[in-house]
Structures are given as C-alpha cells and as structure tokens.
PATORVO-307773 format. One record per atom (N, C-alpha, C): residue number from 1; x, y, z; residue in three letters. Coordinates in Angstrom, 2 decimals, m for minus. Example, Ala and Ser with C-alpha at 12.3 -4.5 7.8 and 13.67 -1.06 7.14 Angstrom:
BEGIN
+-----+---------+---------+---------+-----+
!   k !       x !       y !       z !   r !
+-----+---------+---------+---------+-----+
!   1 !   13.19 !   m5.69 !    7.80 ! ALA !
!   1 !   12.30 !   m4.50 !    7.80 ! ALA !
!   1 !   13.20 !   m3.30 !    7.80 ! ALA !
!   2 !   12.85 !   m2.25 !    7.08 ! SER !
!   2 !   13.67 !   m1.06 !    7.14 ! SER !
!   2 !   12.90 !    0.03 !    7.87 ! SER !
+-----+---------+---------+---------+-----+
***
This chain:
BEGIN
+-----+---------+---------+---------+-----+
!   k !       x !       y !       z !   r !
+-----+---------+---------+---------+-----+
!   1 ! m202.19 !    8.11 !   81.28 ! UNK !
!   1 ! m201.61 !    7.63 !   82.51 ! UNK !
!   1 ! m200.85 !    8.79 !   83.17 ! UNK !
!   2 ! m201.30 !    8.75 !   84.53 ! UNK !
!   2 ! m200.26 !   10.09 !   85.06 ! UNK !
!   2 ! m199.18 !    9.70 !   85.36 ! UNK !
!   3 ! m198.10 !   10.52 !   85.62 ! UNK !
!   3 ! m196.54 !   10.55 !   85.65 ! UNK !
!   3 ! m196.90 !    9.35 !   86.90 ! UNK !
!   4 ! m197.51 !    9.49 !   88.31 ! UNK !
!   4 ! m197.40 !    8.87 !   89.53 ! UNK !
!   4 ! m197.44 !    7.55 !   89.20 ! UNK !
!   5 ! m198.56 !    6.78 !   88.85 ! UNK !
!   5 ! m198.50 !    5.71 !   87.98 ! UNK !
!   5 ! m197.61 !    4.93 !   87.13 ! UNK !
!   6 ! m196.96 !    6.43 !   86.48 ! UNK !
!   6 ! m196.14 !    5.45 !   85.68 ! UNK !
!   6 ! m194.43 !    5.31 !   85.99 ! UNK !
!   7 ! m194.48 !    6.25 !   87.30 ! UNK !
!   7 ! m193.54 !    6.05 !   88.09 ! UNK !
!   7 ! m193.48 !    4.37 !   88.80 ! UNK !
!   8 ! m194.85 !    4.29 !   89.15 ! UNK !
!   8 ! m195.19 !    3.26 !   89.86 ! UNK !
!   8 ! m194.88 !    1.57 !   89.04 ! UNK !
!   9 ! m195.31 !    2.00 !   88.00 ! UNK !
!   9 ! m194.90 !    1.06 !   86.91 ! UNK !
!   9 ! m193.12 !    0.80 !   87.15 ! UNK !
!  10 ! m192.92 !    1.88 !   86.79 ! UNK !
!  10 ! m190.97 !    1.74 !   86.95 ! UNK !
!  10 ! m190.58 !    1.32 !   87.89 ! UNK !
!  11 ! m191.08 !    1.57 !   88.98 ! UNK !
!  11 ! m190.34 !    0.79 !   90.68 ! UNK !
!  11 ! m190.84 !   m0.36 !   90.24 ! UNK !
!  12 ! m191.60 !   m0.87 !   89.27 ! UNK !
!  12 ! m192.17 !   m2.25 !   89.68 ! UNK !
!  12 ! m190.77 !   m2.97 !   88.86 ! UNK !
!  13 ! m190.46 !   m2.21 !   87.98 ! UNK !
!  13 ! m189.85 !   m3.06 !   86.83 ! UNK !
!  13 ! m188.47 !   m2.71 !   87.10 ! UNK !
!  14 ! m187.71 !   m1.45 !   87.95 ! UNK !
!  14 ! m186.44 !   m1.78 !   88.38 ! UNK !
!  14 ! m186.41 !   m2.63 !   89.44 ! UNK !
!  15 ! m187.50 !   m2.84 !   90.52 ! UNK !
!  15 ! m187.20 !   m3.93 !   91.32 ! UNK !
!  15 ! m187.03 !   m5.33 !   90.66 ! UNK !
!  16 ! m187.58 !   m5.85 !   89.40 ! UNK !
!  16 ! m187.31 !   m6.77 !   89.09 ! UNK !
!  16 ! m186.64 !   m6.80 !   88.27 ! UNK !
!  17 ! m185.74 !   m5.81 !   88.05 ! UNK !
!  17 ! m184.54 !   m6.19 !   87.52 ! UNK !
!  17 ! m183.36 !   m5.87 !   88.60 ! UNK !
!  18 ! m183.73 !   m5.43 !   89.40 ! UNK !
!  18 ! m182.71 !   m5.32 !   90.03 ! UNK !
!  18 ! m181.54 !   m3.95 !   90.13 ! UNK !
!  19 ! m182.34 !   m2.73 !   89.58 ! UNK !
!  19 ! m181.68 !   m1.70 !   88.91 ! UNK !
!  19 ! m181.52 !   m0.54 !   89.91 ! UNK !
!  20 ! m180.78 !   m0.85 !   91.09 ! UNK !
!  20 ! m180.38 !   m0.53 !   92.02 ! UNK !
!  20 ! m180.79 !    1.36 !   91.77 ! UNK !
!  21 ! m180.14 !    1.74 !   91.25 ! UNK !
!  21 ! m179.79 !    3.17 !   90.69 ! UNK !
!  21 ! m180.83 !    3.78 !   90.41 ! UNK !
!  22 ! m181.39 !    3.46 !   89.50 ! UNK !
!  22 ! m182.49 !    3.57 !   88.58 ! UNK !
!  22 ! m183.97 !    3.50 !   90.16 ! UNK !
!  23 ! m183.80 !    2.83 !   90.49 ! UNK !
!  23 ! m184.77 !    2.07 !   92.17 ! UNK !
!  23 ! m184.53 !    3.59 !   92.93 ! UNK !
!  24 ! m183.53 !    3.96 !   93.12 ! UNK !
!  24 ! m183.44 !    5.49 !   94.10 ! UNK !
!  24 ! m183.49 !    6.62 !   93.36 ! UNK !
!  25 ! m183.57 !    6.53 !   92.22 ! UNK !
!  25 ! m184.03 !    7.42 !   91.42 ! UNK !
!  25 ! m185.77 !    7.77 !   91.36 ! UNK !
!  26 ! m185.79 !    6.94 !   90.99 ! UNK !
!  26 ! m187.53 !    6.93 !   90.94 ! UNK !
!  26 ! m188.09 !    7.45 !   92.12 ! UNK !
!  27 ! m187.56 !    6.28 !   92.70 ! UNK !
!  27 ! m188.28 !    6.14 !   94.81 ! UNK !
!  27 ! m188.34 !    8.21 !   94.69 ! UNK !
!  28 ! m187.01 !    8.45 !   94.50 ! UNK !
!  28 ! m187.04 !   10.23 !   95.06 ! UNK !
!  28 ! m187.91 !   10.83 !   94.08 ! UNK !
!  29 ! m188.11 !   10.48 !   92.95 ! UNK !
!  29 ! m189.45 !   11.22 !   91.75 ! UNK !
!  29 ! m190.52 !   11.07 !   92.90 ! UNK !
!  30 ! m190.83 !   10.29 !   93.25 ! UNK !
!  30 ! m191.89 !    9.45 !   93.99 ! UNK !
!  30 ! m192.14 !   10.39 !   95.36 ! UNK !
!  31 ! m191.36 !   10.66 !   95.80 ! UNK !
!  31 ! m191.15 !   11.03 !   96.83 ! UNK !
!  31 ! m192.02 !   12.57 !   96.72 ! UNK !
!  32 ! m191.14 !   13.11 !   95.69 ! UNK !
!  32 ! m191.56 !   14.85 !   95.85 ! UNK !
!  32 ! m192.98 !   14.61 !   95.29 ! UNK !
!  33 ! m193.60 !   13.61 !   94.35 ! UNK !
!  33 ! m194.69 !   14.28 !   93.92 ! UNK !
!  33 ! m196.16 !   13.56 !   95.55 ! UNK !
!  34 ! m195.27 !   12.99 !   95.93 ! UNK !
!  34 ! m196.44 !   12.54 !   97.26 ! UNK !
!  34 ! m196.25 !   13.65 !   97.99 ! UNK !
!  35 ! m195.10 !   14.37 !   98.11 ! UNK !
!  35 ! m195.07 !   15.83 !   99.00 ! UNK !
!  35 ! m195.73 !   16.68 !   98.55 ! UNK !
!  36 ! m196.13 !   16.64 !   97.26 ! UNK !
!  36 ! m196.95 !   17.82 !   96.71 ! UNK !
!  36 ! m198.60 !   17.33 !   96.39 ! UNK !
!  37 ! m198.86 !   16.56 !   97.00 ! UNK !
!  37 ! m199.55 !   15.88 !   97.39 ! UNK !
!  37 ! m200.26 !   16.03 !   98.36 ! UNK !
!  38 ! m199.86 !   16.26 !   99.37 ! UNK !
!  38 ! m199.86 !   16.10 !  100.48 ! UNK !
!  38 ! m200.12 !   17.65 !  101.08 ! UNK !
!  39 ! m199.24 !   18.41 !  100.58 ! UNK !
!  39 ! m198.84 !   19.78 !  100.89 ! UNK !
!  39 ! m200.16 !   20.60 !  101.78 ! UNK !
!  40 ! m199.65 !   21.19 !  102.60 ! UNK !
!  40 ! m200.97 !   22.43 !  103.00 ! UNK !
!  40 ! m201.97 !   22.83 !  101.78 ! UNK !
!  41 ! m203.20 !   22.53 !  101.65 ! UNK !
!  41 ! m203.70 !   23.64 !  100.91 ! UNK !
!  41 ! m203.89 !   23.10 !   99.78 ! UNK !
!  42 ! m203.38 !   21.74 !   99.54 ! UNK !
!  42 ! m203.30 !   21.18 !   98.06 ! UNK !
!  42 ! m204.68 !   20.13 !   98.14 ! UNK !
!  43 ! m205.25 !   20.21 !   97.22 ! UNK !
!  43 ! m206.01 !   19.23 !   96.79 ! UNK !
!  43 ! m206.11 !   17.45 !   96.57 ! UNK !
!  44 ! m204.57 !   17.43 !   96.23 ! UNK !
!  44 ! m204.54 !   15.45 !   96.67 ! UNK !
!  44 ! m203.72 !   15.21 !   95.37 ! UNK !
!  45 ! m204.27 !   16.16 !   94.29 ! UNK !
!  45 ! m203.82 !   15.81 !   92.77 ! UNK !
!  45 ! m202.90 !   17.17 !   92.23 ! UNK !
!  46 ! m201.74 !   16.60 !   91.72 ! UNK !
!  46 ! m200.56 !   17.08 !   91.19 ! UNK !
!  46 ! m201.19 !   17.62 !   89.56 ! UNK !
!  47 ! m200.99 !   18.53 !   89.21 ! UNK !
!  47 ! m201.50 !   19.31 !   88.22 ! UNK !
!  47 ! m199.98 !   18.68 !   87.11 ! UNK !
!  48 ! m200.13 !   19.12 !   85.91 ! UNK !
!  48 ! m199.11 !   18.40 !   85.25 ! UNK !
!  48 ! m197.65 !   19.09 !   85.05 ! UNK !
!  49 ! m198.13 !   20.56 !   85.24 ! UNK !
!  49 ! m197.37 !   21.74 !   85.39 ! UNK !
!  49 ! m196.50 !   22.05 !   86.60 ! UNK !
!  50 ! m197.41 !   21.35 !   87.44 ! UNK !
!  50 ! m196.33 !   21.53 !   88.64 ! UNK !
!  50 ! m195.68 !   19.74 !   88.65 ! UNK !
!  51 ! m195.85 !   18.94 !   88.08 ! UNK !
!  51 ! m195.24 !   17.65 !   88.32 ! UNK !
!  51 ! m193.88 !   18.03 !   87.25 ! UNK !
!  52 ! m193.89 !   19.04 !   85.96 ! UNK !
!  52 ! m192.58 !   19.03 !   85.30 ! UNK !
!  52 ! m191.90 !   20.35 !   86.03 ! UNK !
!  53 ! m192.64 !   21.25 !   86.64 ! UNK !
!  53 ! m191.34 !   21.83 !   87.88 ! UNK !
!  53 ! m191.05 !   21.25 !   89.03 ! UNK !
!  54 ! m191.33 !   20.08 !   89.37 ! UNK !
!  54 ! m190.90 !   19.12 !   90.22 ! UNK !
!  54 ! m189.76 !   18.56 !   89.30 ! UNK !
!  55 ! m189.96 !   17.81 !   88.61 ! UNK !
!  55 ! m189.04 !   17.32 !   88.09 ! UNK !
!  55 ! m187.64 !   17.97 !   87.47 ! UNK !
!  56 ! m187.78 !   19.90 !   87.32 ! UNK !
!  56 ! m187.38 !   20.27 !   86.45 ! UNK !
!  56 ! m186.11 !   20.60 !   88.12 ! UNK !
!  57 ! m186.71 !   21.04 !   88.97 ! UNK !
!  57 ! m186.16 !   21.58 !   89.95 ! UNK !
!  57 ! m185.34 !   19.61 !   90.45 ! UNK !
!  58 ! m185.68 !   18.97 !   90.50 ! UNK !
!  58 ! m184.91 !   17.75 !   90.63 ! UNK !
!  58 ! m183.67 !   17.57 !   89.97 ! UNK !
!  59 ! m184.34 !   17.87 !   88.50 ! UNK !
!  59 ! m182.98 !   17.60 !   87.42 ! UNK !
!  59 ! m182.27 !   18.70 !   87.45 ! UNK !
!  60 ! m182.20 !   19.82 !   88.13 ! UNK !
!  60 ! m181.07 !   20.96 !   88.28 ! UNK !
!  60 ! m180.46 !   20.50 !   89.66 ! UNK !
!  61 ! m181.20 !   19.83 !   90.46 ! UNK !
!  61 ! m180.52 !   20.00 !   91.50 ! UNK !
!  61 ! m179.25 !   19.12 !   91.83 ! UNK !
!  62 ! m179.69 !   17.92 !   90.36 ! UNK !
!  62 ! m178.82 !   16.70 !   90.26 ! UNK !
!  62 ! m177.38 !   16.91 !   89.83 ! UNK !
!  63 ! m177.79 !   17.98 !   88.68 ! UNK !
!  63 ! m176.94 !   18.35 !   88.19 ! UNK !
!  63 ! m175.62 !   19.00 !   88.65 ! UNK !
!  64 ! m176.17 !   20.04 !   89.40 ! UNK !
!  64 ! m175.17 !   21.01 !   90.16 ! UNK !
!  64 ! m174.61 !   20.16 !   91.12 ! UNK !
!  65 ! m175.25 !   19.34 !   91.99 ! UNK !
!  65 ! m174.69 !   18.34 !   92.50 ! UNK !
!  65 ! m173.70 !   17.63 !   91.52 ! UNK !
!  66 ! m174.06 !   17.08 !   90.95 ! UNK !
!  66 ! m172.59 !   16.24 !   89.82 ! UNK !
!  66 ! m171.29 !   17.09 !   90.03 ! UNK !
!  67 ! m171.87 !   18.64 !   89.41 ! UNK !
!  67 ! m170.63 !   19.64 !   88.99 ! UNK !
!  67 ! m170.20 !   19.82 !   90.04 ! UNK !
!  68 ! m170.85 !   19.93 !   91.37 ! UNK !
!  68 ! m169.71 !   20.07 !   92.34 ! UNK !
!  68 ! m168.71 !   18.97 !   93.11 ! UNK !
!  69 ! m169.88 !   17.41 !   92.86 ! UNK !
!  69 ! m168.74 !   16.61 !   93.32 ! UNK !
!  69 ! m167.47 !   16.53 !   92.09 ! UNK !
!  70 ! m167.59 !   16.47 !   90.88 ! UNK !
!  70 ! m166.61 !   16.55 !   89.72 ! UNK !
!  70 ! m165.73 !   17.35 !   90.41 ! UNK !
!  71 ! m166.05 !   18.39 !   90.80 ! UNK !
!  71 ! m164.69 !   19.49 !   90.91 ! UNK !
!  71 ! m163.92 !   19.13 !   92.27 ! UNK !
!  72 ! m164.63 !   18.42 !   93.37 ! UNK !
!  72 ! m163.93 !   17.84 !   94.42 ! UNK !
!  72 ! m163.31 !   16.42 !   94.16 ! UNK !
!  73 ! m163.64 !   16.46 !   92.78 ! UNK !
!  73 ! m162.93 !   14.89 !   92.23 ! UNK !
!  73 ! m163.29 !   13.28 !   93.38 ! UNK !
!  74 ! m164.64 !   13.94 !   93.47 ! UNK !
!  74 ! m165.55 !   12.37 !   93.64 ! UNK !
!  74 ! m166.40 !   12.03 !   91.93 ! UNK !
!  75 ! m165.70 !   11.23 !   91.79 ! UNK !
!  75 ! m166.17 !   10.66 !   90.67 ! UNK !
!  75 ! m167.45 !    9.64 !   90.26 ! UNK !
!  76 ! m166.91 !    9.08 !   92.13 ! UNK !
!  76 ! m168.42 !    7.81 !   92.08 ! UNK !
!  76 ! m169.47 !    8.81 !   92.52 ! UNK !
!  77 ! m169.41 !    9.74 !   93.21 ! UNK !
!  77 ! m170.81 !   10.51 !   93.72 ! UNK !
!  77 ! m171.25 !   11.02 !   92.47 ! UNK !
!  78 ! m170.69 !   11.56 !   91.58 ! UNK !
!  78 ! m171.09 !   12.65 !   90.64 ! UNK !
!  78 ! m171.22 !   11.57 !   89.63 ! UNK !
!  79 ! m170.66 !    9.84 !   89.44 ! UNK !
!  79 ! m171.66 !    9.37 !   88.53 ! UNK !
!  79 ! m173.23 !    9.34 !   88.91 ! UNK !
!  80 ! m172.88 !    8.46 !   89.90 ! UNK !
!  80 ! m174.70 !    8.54 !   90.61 ! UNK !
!  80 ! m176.01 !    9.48 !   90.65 ! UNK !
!  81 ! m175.19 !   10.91 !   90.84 ! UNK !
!  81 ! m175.75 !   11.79 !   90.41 ! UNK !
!  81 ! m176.39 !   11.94 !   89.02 ! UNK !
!  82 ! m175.21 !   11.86 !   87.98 ! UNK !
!  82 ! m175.39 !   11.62 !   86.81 ! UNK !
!  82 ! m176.41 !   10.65 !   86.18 ! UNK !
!  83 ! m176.11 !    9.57 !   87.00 ! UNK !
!  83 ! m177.39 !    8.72 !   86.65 ! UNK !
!  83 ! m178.69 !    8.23 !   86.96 ! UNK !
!  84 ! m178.72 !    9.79 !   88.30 ! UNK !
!  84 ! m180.42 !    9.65 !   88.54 ! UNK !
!  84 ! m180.64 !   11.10 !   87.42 ! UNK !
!  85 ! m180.05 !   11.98 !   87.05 ! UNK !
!  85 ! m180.54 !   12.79 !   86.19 ! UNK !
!  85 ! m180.76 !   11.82 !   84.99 ! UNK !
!  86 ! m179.91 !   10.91 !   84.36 ! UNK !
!  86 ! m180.69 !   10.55 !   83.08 ! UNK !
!  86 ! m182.01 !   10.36 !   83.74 ! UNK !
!  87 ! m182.21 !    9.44 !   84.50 ! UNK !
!  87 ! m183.86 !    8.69 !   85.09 ! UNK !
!  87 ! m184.54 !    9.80 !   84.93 ! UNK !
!  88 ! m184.59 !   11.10 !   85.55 ! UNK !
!  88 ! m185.41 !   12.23 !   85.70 ! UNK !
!  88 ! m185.66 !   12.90 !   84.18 ! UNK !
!  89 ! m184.70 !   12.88 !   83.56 ! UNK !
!  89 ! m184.57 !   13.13 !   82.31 ! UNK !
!  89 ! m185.55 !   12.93 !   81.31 ! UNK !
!  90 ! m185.94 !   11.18 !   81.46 ! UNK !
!  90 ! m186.93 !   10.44 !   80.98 ! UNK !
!  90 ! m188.08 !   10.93 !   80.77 ! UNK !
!  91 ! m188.38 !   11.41 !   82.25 ! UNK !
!  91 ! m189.65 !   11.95 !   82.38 ! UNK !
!  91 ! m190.05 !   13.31 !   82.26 ! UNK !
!  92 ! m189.09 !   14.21 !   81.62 ! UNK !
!  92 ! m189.32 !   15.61 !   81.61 ! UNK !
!  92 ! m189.75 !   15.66 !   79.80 ! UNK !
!  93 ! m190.61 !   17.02 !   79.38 ! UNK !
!  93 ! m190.52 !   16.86 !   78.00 ! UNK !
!  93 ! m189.31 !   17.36 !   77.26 ! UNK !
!  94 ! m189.70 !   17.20 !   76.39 ! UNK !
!  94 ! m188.65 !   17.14 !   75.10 ! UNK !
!  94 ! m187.81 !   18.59 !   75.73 ! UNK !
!  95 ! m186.48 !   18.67 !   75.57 ! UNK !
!  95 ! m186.19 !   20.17 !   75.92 ! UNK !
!  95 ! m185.83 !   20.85 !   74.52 ! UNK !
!  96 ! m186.03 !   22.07 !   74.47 ! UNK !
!  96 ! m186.06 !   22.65 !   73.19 ! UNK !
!  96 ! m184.14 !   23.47 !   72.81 ! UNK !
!  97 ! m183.47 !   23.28 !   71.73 ! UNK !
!  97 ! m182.27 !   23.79 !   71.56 ! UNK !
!  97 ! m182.63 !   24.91 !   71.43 ! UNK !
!  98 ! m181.10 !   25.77 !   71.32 ! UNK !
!  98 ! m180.88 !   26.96 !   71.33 ! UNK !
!  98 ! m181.71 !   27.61 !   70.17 ! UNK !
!  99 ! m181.96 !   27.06 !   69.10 ! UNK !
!  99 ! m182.20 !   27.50 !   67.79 ! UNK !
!  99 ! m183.59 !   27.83 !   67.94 ! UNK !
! 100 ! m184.49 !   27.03 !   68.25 ! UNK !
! 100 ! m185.89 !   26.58 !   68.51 ! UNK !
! 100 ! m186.26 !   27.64 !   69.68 ! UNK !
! 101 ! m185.30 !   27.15 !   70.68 ! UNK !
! 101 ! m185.55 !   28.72 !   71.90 ! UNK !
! 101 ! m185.94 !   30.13 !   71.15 ! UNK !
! 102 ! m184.80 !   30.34 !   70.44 ! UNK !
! 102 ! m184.92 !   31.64 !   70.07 ! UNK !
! 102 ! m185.92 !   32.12 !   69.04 ! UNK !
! 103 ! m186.21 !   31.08 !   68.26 ! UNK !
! 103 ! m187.24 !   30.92 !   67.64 ! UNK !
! 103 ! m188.45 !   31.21 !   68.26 ! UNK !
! 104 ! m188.69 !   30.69 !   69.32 ! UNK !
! 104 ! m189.89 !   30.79 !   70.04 ! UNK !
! 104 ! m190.03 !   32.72 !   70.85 ! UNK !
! 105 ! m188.49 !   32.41 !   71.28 ! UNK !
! 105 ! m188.41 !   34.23 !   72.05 ! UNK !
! 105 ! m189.17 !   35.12 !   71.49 ! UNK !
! 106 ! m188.42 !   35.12 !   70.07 ! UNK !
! 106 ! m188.68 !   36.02 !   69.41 ! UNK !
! 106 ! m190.35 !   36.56 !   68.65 ! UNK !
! 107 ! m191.23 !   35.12 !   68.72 ! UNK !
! 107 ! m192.69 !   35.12 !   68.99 ! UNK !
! 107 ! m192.86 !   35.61 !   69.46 ! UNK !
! 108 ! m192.69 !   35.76 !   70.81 ! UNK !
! 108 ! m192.95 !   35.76 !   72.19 ! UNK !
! 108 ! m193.28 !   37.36 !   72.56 ! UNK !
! 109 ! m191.66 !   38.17 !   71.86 ! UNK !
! 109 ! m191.10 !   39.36 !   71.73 ! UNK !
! 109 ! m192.38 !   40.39 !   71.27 ! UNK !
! 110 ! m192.46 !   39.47 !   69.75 ! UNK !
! 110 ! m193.46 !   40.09 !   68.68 ! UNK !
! 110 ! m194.82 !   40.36 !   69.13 ! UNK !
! 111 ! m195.26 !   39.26 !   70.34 ! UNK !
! 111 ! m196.66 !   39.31 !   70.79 ! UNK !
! 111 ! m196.51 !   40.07 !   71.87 ! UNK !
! 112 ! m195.53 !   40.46 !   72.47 ! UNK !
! 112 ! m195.50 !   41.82 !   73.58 ! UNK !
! 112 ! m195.23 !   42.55 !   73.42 ! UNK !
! 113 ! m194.66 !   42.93 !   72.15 ! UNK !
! 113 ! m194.20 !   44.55 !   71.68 ! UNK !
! 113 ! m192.81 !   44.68 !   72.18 ! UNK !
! 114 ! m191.88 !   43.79 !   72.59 ! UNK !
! 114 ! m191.13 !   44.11 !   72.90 ! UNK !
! 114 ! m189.76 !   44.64 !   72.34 ! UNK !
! 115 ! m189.35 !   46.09 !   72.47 ! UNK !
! 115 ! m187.79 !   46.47 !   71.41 ! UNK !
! 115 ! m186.62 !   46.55 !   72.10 ! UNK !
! 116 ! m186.58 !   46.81 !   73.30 ! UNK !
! 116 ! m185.81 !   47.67 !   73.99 ! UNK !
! 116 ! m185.47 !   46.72 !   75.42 ! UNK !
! 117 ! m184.14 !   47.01 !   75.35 ! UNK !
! 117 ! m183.85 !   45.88 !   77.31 ! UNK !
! 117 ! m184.72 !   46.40 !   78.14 ! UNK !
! 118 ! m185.52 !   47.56 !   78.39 ! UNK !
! 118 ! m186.21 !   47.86 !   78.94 ! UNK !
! 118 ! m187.68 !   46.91 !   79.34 ! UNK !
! 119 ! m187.86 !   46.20 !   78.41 ! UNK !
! 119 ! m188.78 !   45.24 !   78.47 ! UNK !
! 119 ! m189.04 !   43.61 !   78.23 ! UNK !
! 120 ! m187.46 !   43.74 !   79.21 ! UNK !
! 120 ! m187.03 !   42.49 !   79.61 ! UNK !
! 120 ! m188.06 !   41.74 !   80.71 ! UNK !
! 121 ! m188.74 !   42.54 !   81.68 ! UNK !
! 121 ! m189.55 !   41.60 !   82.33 ! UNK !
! 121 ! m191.13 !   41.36 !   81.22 ! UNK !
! 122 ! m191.50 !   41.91 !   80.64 ! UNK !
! 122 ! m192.69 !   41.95 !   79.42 ! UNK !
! 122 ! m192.45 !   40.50 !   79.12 ! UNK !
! 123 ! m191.34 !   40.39 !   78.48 ! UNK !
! 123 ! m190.64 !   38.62 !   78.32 ! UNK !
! 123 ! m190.52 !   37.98 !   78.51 ! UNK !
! 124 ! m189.90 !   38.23 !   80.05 ! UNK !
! 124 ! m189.43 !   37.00 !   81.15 ! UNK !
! 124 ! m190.87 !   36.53 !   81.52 ! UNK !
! 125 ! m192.15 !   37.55 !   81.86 ! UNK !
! 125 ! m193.04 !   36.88 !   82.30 ! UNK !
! 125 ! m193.63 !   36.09 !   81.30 ! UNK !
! 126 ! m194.30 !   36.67 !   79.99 ! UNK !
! 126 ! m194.60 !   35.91 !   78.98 ! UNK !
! 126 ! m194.14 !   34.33 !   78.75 ! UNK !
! 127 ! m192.54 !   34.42 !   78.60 ! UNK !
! 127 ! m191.61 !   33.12 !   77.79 ! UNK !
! 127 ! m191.53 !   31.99 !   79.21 ! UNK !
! 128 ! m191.67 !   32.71 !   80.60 ! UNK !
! 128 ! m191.35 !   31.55 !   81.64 ! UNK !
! 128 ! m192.78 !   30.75 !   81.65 ! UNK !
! 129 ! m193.99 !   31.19 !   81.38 ! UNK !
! 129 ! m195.17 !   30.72 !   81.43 ! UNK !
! 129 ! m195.55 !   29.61 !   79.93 ! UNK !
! 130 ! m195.49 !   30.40 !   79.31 ! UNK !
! 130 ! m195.60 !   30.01 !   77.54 ! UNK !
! 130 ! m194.48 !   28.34 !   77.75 ! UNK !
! 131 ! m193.04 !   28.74 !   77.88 ! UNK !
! 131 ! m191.87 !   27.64 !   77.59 ! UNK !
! 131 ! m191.87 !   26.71 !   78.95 ! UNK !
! 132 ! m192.56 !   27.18 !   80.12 ! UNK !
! 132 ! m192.32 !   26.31 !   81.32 ! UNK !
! 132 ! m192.19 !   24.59 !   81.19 ! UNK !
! 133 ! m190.76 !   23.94 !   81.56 ! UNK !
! 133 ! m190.65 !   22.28 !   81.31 ! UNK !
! 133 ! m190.19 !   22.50 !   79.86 ! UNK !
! 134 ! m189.97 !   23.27 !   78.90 ! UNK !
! 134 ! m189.48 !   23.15 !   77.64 ! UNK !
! 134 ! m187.93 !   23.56 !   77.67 ! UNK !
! 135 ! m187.89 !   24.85 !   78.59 ! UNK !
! 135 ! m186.18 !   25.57 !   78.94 ! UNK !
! 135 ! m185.95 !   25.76 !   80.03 ! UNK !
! 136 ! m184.59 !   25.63 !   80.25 ! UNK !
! 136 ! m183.97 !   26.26 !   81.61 ! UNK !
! 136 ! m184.51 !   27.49 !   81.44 ! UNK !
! 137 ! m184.72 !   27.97 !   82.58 ! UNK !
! 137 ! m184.72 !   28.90 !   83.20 ! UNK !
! 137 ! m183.49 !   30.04 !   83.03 ! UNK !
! 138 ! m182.53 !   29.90 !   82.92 ! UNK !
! 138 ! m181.41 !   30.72 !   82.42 ! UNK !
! 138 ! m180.92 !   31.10 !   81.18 ! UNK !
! 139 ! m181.11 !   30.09 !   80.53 ! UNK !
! 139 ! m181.01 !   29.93 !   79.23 ! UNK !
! 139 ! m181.74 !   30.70 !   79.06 ! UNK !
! 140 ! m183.23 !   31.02 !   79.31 ! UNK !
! 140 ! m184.38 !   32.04 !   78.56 ! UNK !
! 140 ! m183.93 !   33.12 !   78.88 ! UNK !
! 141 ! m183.38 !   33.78 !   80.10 ! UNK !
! 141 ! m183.07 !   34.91 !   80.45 ! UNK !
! 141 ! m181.87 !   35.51 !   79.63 ! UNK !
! 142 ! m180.77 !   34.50 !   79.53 ! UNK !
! 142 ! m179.80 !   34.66 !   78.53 ! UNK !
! 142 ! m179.91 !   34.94 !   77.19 ! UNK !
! 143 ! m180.99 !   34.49 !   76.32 ! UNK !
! 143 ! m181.15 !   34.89 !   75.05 ! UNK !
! 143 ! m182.12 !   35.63 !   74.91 ! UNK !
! 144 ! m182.91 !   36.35 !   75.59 ! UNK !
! 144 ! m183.78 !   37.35 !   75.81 ! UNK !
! 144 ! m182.95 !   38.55 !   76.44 ! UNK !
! 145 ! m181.93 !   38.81 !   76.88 ! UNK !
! 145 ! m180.76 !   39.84 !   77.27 ! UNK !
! 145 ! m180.46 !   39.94 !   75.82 ! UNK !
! 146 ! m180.06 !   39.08 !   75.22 ! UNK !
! 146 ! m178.87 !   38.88 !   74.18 ! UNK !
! 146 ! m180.11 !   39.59 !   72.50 ! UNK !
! 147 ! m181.15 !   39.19 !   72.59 ! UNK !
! 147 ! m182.09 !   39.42 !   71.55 ! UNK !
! 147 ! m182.42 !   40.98 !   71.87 ! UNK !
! 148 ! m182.92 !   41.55 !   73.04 ! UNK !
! 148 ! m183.29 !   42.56 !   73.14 ! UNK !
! 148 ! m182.02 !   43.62 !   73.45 ! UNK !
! 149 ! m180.88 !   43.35 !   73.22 ! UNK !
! 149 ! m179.35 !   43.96 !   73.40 ! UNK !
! 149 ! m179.06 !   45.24 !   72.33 ! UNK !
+-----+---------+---------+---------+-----+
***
C-alpha cells in the first residue's frame, strides 16, 4: 500500500473519530505529496524516496516551529506543532540512534577510503544517499566531523 493511500485511510478514520489534530495533520501529509505530484516535470507518481524527504523536511519543519514558539512561550502553538510531528513521525522509518549511526559511518568510511577531514565530502555524499529517511541530516555531518577528527 502506498503512503497516499494509507494516508487516505487515516483521514477516513480521524474523521470518524473526530481527531481534530491528527485531521490537519494528515490533510498537510496529503497536501505535499499531491504537490509532488503534480509538480512540473513529474510523472503523477511519488517515488518512495522522495515521499520520506517529504516527510522528513515536514517533520523538521514542525519541529523548529515548536522550538521557536516554546521560546516565545506559546505553549498551545508549540503543542500543536508537537502533535502534528508525532502524526508525521508515524510515517517516517525507523530513525537510527547515535550508536547504530556511527556504526553505519564508519562502513561507509571503510568503503570510501576515507582517513583524513579532508574527505569529508567522500562521506557526506556516500552516508546522505546510503542513510537518506534513516538520519538527520546534521547529525550525519556531526559524527562524520567528529570520526574523521
């Protein structure tokens, strides 16, 4: 079943419950993957790779949103926020810990020859392709500085 579908499934089943939150959460999942959809140049069908950087770029954007209403001490905005990222959450895969990250880097490292900070992009390109929907994006850059240091 593709993500669109089973998005579709979920609007069916927060409308009948009534899950207000959860209902504008989705609706906006919904939203970006009909834009990419749609897009100049696109074919009609969302590849699966670009439906978890849709989602991945959603769930950062929720986020930072939270952290900044928190710090202006809106509390109800930055729950809401909070609780369309769990929804988005749902649908992203498993994300991998720090331990497992580095675990993987360091594969990663071994299969590019990499020794030296010098061949920090050798990495970055490798680990953003290889881990894409598994890690932030920063996080990889951060322990790939920190490994090749």
């Amino acid at each position: 079943m593709s993500l669109k579908q089973q998005i579709d499934l979920d609007i069916k089943q927060a409308m009948l419950g009534k899950n207000k939150e959860e209902l504008e959460a989705l609706r906006a999942i919904k939203s970006l993957i009909l834009l990419a959809e749609t897009e100049k140049g696109g074919s009609g069908e969302v590849a699966m790779d670009v439906e978890n950087k849709l989602l991945m770029k959603a769930a950062k954007q929720r986020k930072e949103s939270a952290d900044i209403f928190q710090q202006q001490n809106r509390a109800d905005l930055a729950d809401k926020e909070l609780k369309q990222l769990e929804v988005i959450n749902r649908y992203l895969p498993k994300q991998l810990n720090e331990a497992e990250l580095t675990e993987e880097l360091k594969k990663i490292m071994e299969s590019v020859g990499a020794k030296s900070p010098a061949d920090i992009g050798k990495v970055m390109g490798a680990a953003t392709k290889q881990l894409a929907g598994k890690a932030d994006g920063k996080m990889i850059s951060e322990l790939v500085k920190k490994l090749l240091a």
